[in-house]
Structure formats: C-alpha cells, structure tokens
C-alpha positions as CSV (number, residue, x, y, z in Angstrom):
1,X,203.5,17.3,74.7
2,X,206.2,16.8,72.1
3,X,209.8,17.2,72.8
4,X,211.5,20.2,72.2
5,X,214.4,20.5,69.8
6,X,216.5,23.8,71.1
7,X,217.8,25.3,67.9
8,X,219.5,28.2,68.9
9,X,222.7,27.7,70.2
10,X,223.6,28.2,73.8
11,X,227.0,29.6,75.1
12,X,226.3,28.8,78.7
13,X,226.2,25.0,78.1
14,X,229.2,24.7,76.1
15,X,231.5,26.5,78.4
16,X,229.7,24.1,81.0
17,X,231.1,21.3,79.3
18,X,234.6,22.8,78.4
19,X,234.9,22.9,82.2
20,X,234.4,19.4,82.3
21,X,237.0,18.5,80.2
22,X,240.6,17.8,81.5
23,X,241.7,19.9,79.4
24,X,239.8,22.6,77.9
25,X,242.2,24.0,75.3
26,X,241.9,20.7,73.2
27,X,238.7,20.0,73.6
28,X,238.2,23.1,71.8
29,X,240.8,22.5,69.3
30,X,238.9,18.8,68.5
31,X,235.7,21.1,67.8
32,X,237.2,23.3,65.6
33,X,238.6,20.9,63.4
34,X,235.3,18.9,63.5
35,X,236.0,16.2,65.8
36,X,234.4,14.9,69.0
37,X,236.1,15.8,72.1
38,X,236.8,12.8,74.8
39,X,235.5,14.2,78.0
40,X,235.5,11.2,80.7
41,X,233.3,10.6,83.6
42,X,233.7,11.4,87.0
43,X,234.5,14.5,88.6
44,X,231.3,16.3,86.8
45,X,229.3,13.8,85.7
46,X,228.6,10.0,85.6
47,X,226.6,8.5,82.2
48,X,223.7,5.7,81.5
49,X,223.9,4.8,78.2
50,X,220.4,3.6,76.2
51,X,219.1,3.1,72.9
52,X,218.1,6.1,71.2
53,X,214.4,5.0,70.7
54,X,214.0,4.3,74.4
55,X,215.7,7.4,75.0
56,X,213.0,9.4,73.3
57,X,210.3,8.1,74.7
58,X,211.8,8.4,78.1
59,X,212.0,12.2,77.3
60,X,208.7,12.4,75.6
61,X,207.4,11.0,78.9
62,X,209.0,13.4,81.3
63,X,207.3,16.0,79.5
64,X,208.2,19.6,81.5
65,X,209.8,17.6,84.0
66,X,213.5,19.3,84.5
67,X,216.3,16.6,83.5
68,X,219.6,17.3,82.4
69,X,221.7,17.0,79.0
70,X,221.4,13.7,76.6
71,X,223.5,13.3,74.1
72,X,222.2,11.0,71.0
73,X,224.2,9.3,68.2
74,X,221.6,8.6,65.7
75,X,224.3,6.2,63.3
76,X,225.1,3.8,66.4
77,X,221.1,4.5,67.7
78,X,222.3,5.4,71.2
79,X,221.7,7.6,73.9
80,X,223.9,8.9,76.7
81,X,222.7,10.7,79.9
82,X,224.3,12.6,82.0
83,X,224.0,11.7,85.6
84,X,225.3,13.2,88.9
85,X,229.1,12.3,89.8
86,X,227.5,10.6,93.3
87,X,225.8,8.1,91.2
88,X,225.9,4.6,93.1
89,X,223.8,1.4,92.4
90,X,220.2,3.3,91.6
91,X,219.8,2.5,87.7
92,X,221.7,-1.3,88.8
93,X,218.3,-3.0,87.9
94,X,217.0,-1.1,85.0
95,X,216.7,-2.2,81.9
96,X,217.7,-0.7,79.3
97,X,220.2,1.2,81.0
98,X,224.0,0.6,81.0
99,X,225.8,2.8,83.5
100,X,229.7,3.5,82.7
101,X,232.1,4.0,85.0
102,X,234.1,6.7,86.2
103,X,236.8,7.7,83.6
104,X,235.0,6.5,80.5
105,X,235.3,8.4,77.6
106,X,232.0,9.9,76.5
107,X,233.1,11.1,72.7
108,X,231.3,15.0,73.1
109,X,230.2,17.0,70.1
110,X,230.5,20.7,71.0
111,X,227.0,22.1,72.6
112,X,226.3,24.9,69.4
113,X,226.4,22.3,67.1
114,X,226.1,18.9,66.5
115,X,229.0,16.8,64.5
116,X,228.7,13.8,62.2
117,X,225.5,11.9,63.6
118,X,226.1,13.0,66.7
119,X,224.1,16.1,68.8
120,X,222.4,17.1,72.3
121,X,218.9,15.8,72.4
122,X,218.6,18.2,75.2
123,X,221.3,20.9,75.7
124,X,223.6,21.3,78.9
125,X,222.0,24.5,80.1
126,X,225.2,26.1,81.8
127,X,224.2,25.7,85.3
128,X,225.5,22.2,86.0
129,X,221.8,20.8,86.3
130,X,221.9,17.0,85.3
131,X,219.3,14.3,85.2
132,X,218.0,12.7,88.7
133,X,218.7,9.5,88.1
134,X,215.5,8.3,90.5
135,X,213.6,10.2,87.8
136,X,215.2,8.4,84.8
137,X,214.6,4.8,86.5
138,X,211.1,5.6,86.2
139,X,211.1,6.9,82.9
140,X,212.8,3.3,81.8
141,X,210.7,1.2,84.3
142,X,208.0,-0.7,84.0
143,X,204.8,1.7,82.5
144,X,207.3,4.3,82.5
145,X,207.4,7.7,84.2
146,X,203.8,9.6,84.2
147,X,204.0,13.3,86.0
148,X,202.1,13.5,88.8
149,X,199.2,15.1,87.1
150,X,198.1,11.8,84.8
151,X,198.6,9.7,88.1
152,X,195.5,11.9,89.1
153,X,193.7,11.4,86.6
C-alpha cells in the first residue's frame, strides 16, 4: 500500500500543536511570518529522530497501522517522530534511531502548511495520538515491521 500524502489542511492538528507550545501566541506569530516555531519536548511529547529514507520506509511498512505525526526535512534528509512524553529506554538499541531529550527544541512548521523544506509526513490529527514507540522499534529493526496479516502468510 503506498503512503498517503494528506493534502488538505487540518485545523485540529495545528491547534494540537499550538497547545504544545510554551507559548502559543509566538508560535503563531513565527508561522505567520514564515518561520519555524521551536516547540521543545517534554510535557506532550518526546522525539526519535531518523534519516528521512529510513523514515519512509518505516511508514510504508506500517501500512494502515495507526502511528502518530512525523515531521520530515527533506534539505537535512531527516525525520522526527513524535513519541509519548513517558518514553524511557525502549528505542535505546535501535538503530537508526536517536532519541532527544526532554526540552529539545524540535524547529515545527505549522500543520496547514509546510515551510522551506520542511513538512508533516503524517499530520498531527488533533487528538493527541502519537506513535507507540514498541511499534516504531519494529518498523526500524531487523526485517522490519510486517502487520500481522503478512506474518500469516
């Protein structure tokens, strides 16, 4: 199955991830003049950063699987995903994977739109919902992630 771009934009995420922000008001303001808005890690969020290529094909592979909101950079060919706040050591031994720690700045386009080379490979949805990070290890281990259905087969 290929991966789905979302094209249309999508309200719900971006006030999502104005809540995430210290401070909303400038996070705003950075989008409307066309810059990236610092949000750091932490309180909402934790975030494994991989290269862009192994990024895609981890999505690719997780096919209809739900995951949460990755954010690409296709100049610096990275990826950044977002994680849940409790992360501990699970992604400690995966390669491919660097996990950054609580108060790092992730440099955010806003979720409507993407800015300069950077843009959501998959759109915060609004709801909070971010990627398991058991499910992501698999996706970057060895053979990779396969749904349940190919294991099967």
């Amino acid at each position: 199955m290929p991966t789905q771009f979302h094209l249309a934009p999508t309200r719900a995420g971006q006030d999502w991830l104005l809540s995430c922000a210290p401070a909303p008001a400038a996070a705003q303001r950075a989008w409307d003049t066309q810059q990236l808005a610092a949000i750091p890690t932490g309180p909402h969020w934790r975030v494994a950063e991989a290269s862009l290529q192994r990024s895609l094909d981890a999505v690719r592979r997780m096919g209809s699987n739900p995951h949460g909101p990755v954010l690409a950079d296709t100049h610096l060919g990275t990826a950044w995903w977002l994680l849940p706040p409790s992360l501990a050591d699970e992604l400690d031994d995966v390669t491919g994977l660097t996990v950054r720690p609580a108060g790092w700045p992730l440099e955010c386009p806003p979720v409507v739109h993407s800015l300069g080379d950077r843009w959501w490979l998959e759109l915060p949805d609004g709801t909070g919902h971010l990627t398991d990070p058991t499910l992501l290890a698999a996706a970057f281990g060895p053979g990779g992630y396969r749904p349940e259905a190919e294991t099967r087969a």
